[in-house]
N, C-alpha and C positions, 0 to 999 in steps of 0.2 A: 504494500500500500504506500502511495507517496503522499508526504508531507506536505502540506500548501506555503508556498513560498511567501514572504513578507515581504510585499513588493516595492514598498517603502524604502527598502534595503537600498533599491536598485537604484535610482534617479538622483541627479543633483537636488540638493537639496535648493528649495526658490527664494529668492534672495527677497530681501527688505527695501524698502526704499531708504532715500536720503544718504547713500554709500559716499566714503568717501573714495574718489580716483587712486588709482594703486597701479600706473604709467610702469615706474620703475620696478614693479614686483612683474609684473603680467612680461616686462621684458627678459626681466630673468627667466619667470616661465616658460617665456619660449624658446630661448639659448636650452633652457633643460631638456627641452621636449624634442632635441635634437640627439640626446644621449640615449640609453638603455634604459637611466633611471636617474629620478628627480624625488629627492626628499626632504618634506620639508617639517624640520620637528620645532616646534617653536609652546609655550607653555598653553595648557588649556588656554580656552576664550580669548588666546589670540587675533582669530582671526583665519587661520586653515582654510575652513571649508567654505566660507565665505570669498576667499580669494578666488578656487576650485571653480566657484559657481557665478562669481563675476566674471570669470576669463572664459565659461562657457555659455555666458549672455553677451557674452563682447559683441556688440554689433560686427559683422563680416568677419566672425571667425569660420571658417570652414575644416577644423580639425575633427573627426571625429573623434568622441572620447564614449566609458563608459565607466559606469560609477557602482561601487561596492561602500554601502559601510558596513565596518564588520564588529561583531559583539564576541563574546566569548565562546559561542557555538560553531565558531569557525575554527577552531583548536583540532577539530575533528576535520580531517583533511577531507575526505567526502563530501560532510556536509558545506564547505570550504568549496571544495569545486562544484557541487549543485548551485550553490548560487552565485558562486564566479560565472558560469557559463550562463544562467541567467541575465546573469548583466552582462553579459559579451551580446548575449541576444539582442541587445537592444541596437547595437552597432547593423547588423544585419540578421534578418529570421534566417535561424537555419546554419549558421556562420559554426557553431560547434554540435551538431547533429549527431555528430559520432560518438562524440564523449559522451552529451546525453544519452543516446543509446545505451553505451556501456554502462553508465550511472545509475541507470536502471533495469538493468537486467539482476537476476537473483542471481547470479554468479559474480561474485569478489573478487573484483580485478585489482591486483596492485595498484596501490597509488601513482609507482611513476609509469606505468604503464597505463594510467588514466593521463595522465600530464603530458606525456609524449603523446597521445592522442590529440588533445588537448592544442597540444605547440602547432601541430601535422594540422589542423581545421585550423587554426589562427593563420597558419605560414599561406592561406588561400584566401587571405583580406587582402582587397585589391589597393588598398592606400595605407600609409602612415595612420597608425590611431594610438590615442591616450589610453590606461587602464589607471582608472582613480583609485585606489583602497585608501580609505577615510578610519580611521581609528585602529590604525595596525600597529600599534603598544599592546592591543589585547591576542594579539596570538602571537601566546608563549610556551606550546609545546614543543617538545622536542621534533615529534613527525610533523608539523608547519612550517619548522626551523629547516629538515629538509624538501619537505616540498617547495618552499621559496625558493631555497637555492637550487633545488632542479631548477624550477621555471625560469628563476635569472641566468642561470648558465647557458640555456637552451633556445629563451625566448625568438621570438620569430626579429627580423631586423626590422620589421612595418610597428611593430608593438613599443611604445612606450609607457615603462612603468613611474607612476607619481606615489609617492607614499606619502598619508598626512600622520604624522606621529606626536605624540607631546611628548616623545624621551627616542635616543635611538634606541631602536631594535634590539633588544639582548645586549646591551652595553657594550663594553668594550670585549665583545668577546671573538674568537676565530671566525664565526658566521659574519657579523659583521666586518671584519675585515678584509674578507672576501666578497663580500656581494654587495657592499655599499662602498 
């Protein structure tokens, strides 16, 4: 039986009026969104996701992006890629159909044998795109710790990753050193 997704998850979140202009942030964003990967850890009610959701209201932006935020339920790497590919969905129906598949079939496929699936449907996005994960301080498991760094190692070169964090990732530790 599948779960019903909390679709909320998936969508930038909609912005407020009265913003102020952020010229100089939104240009850094986009110098990032040239690389593998853009993180930005800055303390709670900074301003994150706010920023995230003004650069994807930017009048004449044409970047596709899609948006995760994630809670502690994504520790569980499954449940983790169910609605990563979710919100890939949004970029195009159908875009990761395979891994869906496999995510739901009653036969347990390994994780990175879900993710290389996963990379194989991404690496057939016809453009450059963003992938947002909004509150990625809360996955702190060990198997998230490698599934990230599969997907960073692997990632498709059209895929850009944004991390919004209020602390980096697993401190100073080897993960981190290597994939950030």
């Amino acid at each position: 039986m599948l779960t019903p997704l909390l679709t909320t998850k998936l969508h930038f979140p909609p912005l407020r009026g009265g913003l102020v202009g952020r010229p100089r942030l939104f240009d850094r964003l986009k110098q990032g969104l040239g690389r593998p990967l853009t993180l930005i850890s800055a303390p709670a009610g900074s301003g994150k996701t706010t920023l995230m959701s003004a650069w994807r209201a930017e009048p004449g932006r044409d970047f596709p992006a899609a948006w995760l935020s994630l809670d502690a339920g994504e520790n569980d790497p499954r449940h983790f890629l169910t609605y990563l590919t979710a919100a890939l969905e949004t970029l195009q129906q159908g875009i990761t159909a395979d891994t869906r598949l496999l995510l739901g079939s009653p036969q347990q496929e390994p994780v990175e044998y879900l993710l290389t699936s996963l990379i194989n449907d991404l690496a057939n996005f016809p453009a450059d795109f963003a992938l947002v994960l909004d509150d990625y301080h809360v996955l702190t498991s060990p198997a998230m710790r490698e599934a990230m760094t599969f997907l960073l190692e692997h990632q498709p070169h059209q895929m850009h990753l944004v991390i919004l964090t209020f602390q980096i990732p697993y401190g100073d530790s080897e993960y981190t050193k290597k994939t950030l």
